[in-house]
C-alpha positions as CSV (number, residue, x, y, z in Angstrom):
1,X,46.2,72.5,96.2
2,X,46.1,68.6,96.2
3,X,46.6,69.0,92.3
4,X,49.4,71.0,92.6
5,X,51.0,68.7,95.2
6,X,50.4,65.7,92.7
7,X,52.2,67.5,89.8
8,X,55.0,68.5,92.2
9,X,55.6,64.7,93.3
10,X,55.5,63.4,89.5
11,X,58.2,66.3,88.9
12,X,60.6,65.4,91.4
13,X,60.0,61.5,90.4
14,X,60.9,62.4,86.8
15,X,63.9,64.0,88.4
16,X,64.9,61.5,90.4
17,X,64.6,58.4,87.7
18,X,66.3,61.1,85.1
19,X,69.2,61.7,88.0
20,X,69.9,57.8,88.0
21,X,69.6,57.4,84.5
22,X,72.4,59.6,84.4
23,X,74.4,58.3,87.4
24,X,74.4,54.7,85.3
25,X,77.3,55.7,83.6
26,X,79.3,56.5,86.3
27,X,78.5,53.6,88.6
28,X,79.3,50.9,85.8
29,X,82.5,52.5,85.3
30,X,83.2,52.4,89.1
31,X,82.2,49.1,89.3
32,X,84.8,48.0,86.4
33,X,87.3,49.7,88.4
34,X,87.3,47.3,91.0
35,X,86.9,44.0,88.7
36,X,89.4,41.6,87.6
37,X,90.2,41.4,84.0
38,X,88.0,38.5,83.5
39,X,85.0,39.5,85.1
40,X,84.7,42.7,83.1
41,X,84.2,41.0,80.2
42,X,81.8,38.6,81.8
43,X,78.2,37.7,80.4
44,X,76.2,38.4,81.8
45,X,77.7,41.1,83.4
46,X,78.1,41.7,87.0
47,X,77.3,45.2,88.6
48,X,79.0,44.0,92.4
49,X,82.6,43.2,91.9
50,X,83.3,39.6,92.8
51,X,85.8,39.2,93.7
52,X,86.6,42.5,94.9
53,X,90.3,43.5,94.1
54,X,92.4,47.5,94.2
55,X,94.7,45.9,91.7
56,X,93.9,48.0,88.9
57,X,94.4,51.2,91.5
58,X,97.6,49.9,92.4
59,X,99.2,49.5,88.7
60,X,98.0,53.1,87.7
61,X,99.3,54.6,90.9
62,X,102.8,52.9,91.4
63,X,103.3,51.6,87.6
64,X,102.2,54.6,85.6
65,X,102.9,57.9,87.2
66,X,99.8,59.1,88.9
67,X,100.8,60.0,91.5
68,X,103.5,62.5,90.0
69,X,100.6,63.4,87.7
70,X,98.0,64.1,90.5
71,X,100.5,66.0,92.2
72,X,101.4,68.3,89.1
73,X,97.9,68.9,88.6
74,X,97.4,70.4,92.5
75,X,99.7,72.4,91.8
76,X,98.6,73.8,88.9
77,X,94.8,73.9,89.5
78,X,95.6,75.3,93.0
79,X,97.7,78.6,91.4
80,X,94.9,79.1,88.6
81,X,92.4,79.2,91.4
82,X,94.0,81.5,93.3
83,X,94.5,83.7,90.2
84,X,91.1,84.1,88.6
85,X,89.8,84.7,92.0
86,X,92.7,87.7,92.9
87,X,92.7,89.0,89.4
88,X,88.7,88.7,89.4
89,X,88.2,90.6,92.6
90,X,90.4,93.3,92.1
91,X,89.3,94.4,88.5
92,X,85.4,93.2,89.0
93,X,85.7,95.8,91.8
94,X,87.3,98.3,90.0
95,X,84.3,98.0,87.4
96,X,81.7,98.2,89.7
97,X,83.2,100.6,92.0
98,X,84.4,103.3,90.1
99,X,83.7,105.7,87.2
100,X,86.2,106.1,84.7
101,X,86.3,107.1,80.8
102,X,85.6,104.2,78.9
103,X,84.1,102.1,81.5
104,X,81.2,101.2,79.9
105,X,83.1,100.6,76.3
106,X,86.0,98.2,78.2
107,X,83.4,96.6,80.0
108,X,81.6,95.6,77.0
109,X,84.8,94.6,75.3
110,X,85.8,92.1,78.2
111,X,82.2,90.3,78.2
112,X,82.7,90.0,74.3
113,X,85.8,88.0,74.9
114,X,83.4,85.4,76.1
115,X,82.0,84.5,72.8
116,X,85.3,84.2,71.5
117,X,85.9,80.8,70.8
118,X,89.5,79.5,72.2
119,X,90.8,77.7,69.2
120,X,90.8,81.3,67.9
121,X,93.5,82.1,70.6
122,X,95.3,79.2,70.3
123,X,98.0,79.1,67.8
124,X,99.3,82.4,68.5
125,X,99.2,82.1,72.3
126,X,101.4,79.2,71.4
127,X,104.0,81.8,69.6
128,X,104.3,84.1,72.4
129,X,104.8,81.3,74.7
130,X,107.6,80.0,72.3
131,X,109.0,83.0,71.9
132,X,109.3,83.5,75.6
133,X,110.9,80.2,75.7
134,X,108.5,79.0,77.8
135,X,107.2,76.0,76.2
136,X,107.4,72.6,78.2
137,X,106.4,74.5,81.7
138,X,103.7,75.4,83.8
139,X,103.6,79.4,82.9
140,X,101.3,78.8,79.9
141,X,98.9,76.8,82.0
142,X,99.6,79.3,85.0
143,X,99.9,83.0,84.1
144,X,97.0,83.7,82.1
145,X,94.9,83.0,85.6
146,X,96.7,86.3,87.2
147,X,95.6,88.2,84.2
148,X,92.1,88.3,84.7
149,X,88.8,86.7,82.6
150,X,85.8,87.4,81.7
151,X,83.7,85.4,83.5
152,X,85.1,85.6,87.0
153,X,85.1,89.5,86.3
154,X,81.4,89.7,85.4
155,X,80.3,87.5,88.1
156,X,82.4,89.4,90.9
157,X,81.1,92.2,89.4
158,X,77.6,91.7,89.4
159,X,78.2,90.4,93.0
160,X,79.8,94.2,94.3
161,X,77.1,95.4,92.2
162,X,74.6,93.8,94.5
163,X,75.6,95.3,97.6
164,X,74.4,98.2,99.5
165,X,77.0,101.1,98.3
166,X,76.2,102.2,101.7
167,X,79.2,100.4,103.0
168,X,81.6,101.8,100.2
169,X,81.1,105.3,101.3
170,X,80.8,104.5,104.9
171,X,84.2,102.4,105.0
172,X,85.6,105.9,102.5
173,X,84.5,108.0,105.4
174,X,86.0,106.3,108.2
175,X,89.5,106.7,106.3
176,X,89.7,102.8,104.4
177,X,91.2,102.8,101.3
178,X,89.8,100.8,98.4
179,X,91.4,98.1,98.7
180,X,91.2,97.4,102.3
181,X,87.3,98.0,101.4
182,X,87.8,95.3,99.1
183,X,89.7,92.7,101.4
184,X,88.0,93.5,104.6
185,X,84.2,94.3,104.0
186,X,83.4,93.0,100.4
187,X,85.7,89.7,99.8
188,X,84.0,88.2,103.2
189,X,80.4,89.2,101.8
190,X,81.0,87.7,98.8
191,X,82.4,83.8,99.6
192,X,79.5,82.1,97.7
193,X,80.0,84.2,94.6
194,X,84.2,83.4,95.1
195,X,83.4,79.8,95.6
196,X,81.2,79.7,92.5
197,X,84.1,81.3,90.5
198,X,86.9,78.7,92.5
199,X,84.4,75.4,91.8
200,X,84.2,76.9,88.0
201,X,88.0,77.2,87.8
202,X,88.9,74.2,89.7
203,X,87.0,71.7,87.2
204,X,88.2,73.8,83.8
205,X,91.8,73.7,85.2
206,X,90.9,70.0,86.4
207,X,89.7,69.2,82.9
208,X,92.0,70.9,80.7
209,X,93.7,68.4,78.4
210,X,94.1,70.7,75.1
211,X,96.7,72.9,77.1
212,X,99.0,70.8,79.1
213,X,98.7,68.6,75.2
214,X,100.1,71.7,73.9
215,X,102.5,73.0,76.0
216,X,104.2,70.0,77.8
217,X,106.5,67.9,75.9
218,X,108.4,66.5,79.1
219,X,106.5,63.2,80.9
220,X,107.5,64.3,84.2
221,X,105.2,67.0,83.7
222,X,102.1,65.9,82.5
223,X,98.6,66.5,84.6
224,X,96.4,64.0,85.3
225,X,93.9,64.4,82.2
226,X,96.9,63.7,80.0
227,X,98.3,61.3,82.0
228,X,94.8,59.7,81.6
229,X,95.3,60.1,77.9
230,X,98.4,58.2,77.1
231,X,97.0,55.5,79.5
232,X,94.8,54.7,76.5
233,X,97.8,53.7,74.8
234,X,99.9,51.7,77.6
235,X,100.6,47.9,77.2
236,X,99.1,48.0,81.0
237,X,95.6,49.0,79.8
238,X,95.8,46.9,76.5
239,X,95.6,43.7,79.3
240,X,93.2,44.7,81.9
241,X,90.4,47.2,81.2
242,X,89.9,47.5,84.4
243,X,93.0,50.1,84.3
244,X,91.5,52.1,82.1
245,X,88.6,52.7,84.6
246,X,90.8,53.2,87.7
247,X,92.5,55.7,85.9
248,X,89.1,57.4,84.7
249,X,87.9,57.2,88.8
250,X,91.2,58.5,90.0
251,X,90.7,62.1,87.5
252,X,87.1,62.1,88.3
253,X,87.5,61.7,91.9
254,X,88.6,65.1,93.3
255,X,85.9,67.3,91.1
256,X,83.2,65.3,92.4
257,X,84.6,65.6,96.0
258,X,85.3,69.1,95.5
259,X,81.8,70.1,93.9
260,X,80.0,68.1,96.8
261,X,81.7,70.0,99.9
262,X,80.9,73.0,98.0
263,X,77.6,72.6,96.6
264,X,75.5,74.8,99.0
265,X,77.7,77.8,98.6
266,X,77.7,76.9,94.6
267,X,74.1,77.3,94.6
268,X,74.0,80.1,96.8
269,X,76.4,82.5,94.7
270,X,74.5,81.8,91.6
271,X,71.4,82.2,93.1
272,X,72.4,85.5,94.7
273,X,74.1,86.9,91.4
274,X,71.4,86.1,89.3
275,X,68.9,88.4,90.9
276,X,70.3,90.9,92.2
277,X,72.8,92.1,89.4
C-alpha cells in the first residue's frame, strides 16, 4: 500500500515538472509580449517585464488589422462549429440508428477518409472552388463543415451507440419521429461527446492557416493565423519583437480560454466514448 502510494507521488511529480517544462515556452513568450524592445533583447534576460508596457498589444490591434482579423475568424470558426456538429449528429445517428443496404460498406468507407492525407484533396478542391467562382470567400473555409466528416460522425456515432436503445423504441412508440428523437432525447444526452467534437473543431478551424493561404487573396479577409503570418513580414515587427509575440498571445489566447472552460466536459465525452462504443 505505502509502496504503491510512493510510486503514485513520484508519477504525478514527474508530471508536474514535465507539465512546466512544457509551459516554459509559453510563459517566455508571454512575458516578451509585455517588454519593451530593449529589454527583450536584454542579458541577462528578464522573465518579469520591467517596465511593464501594452504597447506591443496596442500596435497589432489598432496598426495591423487584428481586430478585423479576430473578427473574421469568429465568424468563420463559429459556422464550422456549428456545421460539423449538425452534419455529425444527423448522419452519426442515421448510422447507428438504422439498418440500411450498404451500411456497413459506407461506414467503412467514411472512417477510411480519415487516413487520407489532406494534401491529397487539396489541389482539386481548389478547382471546384474556382470553378464555382468562389475563390477569395468564406464558402471554401465554410461549406465543407455542413457536409459532414469523419471524425465527428464516428464519435457521435459511437456515442448513440452507447445508449440504451430502450429510449429509441420507447420515444418510436409514443409517436416521436426520428428526428425529434434526435433533438429532444439524444442531442441533450450527448453534450460532452458534442463538446468534444465543438473543442476539436474550434482549434482545427482556429488553426487553419493552409486554407484561408489558399483561398483568400483579399486582406480584408484574412483570419487571424494569417494575419499572424504576414506579421512576420511587417516593418512593425522588423523594430520591436515584442510585436511578434503580442500577435502570437492574441491567436493563442481564445483556444486556451476555450479548452479551459470546457475541459471537464472534454474529458468526459472521450472518456464516455471510449468505453462504451
Amino acid at each position: 500500500m505505502i509502496a504503491n502510494a510512493f510510486k503514485k507521488s513520484i508519477f504525478y511529480i514527474l508530471l508536474t515538472i514535465g507539465a512546466f517544462i512544457m509551459l516554459i515556452p509559453f510563459l517566455w513568450l508571454l512575458s516578451n509580449a509585455f517588454k519593451t524592445p530593449e529589454n527583450i533583447l536584454k542579458i541577462p534576460p528578464q522573465f518579469i517585464p520591467r517596465p511593464f508596457t501594452v504597447e506591443s498589444f496596442k500596435v497589432v490591434w489598432e496598426k495591423l488589422s487584428f481586430l478585423q482579423y479576430t473578427l473574421n475568424s469568429f465568424l468563420i470558426v463559429s459556422l464550422d462549429v456549428l456545421g460539423v456538429i449538425l452534419s455529425s449528429s444527423l448522419v452519426g445517428f442515421g448510422f447507428a440508428m438504422f439498418d440500411f443496404k450498404g451500411k456497413k460498406v459506407l461506414f467503412t468507407l467514411m472512417l477510411a477518409t480519415m487516413m487520407m492525407p489532406s494534401q491529397v484533396t487539396m489541389i482539386p478542391n481548389y478547382f471546384i472552388w474556382s470553378k464555382l467562382g468562389l475563390l477569395n470567400t468564406y464558402a471554401p473555409l465554410i461549406i465543407p463543415s455542413f457536409l459532414g466528416g469523419a471524425f465527428g460522425i464516428f464519435l457521435l456515432h459511437q456515442n448513440y451507440k452507447s445508449l440504451p436503445s430502450v429510449l429509441y423504441e420507447s420515444a418510436l412508440i409514443d409517436g416521436c419521429n426520428p428526428l425529434l428523437i434526435l433533438f429532444k432525447i439524444y442531442l441533450p444526452l450527448s453534450i460532452p461527446s458534442i463538446t468534444t467534437l465543438a473543442i476539436f473543431t474550434f482549434i482545427g478551424a482556429w488553426n487553419n492557416t493552409m486554407g484561408p493561404l489558399l483561398y483568400l487573396k483579399s486582406r480584408s479577409l484574412y483570419t487571424l493565423t494569417l494575419g499572424l503570418l504576414t506579421l512576420n513580414s511587417s516593418p512593425e515587427a522588423d523594430a520591436n519583437m515584442g510585436i511578434r509575440m503580442a500577435g502570437a498571445v492574441i491567436t493563442m489566447a481564445p483556444v486556451i480560454i476555450v479548452f479551459l472552460f470546457a475541459q471537464r466536459y472534454f474529458v468526459e465525452g472521450i472518456a464516455s466514448t471510449g468505453i462504451k462504443g
